[in-house]
N, C-alpha and C positions, 0 to 999 in steps of 0.2 A: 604678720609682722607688725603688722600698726594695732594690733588689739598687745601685744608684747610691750610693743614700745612705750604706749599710753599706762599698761599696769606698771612695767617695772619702770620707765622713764629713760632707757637707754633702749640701743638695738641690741641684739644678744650676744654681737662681739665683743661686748661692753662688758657680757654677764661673763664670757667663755675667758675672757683676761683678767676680770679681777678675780675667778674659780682658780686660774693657771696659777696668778700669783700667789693665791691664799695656799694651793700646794705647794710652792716652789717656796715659801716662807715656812711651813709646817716641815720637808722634809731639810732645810737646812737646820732648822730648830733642832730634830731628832737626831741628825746626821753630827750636828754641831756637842748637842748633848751626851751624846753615847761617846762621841770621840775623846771630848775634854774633861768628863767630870762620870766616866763609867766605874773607876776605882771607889769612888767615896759615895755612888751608891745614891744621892742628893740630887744629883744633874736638874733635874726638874725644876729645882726649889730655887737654886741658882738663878736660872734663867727666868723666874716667875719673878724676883728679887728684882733683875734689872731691868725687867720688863714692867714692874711696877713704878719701880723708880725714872722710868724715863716718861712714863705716861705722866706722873705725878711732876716731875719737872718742868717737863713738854707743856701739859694742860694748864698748869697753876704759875709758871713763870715765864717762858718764852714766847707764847701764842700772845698773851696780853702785852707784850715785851715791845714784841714785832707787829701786831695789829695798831701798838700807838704810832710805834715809827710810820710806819706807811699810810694812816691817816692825819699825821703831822706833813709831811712831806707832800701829799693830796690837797690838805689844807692850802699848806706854802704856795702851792703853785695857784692854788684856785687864786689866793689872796696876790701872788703876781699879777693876775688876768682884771683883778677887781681895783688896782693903782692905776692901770692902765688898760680905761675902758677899748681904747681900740686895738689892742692886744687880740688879737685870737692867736689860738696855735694851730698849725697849719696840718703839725704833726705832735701830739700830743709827745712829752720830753719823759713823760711820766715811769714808763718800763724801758727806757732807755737807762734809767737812775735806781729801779727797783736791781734790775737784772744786774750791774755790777756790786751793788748794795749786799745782795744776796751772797755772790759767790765770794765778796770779803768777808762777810760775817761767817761765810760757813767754813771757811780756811784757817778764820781767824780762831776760831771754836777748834779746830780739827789741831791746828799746831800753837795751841795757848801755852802746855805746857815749855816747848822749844823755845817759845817767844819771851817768858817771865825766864828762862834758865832754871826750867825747875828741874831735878832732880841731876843737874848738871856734871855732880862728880861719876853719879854712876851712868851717863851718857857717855863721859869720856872712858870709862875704863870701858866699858863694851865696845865702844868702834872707834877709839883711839883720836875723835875730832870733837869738835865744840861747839856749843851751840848757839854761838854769835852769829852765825847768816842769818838765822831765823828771823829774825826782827826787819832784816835789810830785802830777805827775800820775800816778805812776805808784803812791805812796803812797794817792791816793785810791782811783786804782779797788781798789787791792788789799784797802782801806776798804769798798769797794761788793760786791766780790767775795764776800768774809768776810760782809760784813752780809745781803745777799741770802740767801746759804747758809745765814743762821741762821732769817731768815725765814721757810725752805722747811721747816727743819728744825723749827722751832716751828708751824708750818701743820702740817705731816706728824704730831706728838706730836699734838695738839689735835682729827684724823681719827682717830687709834687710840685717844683716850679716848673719845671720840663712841660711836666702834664696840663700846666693851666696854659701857659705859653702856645701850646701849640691845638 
């Protein structure tokens, strides 16, 4: 096991989950292909299309996107600790602020269109409503998001004074 772990660098559960995933992403592909695009013969090509296209997005515009945010924000705080030499943090604030950060951005991405009212007439004729909560629900949760996070982060400060206290 320690001559495994040293070549491939994980244990082999490591290896047997990302095998499971790599099928369970291949027969959704296949399953997904044959179901949606079996008439026109292409399915393939389709799917190699937006798989290109999101690797080309993903690699060349969000990773750089998101990589600056989160070493702006790493920056910020370092530069809080450096105003105020006697600062330390007890509990680092840092993935307490990624972790709602994330689940905005990825919400925000998932219902952009709802949020701008794009494509609004033919929303309404399909489900006879509008798409004005968008904006207001997406505001809260990211309200809920943030407030939780602080919650957890004022729970977690409140466990490390406990801890030195006693």
């Amino acid at each position: 096991m320690a001559a495994f772990a040293r070549v491939y660098g994980a244990r082999p559960l490591h290896l047997l989950a990302v095998c499971f995933a790599l099928a369970l992403v291949g027969y959704v592909v296949y399953v997904a292909g044959i179901a949606t695009f079996w008439n026109r013969n292409v399915w393939w090509q389709s799917i190699a299309v937006w798989f290109a296209g999101a690797v080309v997005v993903h690699d060349l515009l969000l990773f750089p996107l998101y990589s600056l945010a989160d070493r702006s924000l790493t920056a910020g705080l370092d530069a809080m600790r450096g105003r105020a030499p006697a600062l330390t943090w007890r509990v680092s604030p840092l993935n307490y602020i990624r972790i709602p950060l994330m689940g905005t951005a990825l919400t925000f991405v998932l219902f952009f269109p709802g949020i701008i009212q794009q494509g609004s007439e033919t929303f309404t004729t399909a489900t006879g409503l509008t798409q004005e909560p968008y904006l207001g629900r997406w505001l809260v949760l990211t309200a809920v998001l943030f407030g939780v996070s602080a919650l957890a982060y004022a729970i977690r400060i409140a466990q490390t004074s406990t801890r030195r206290a006693t």
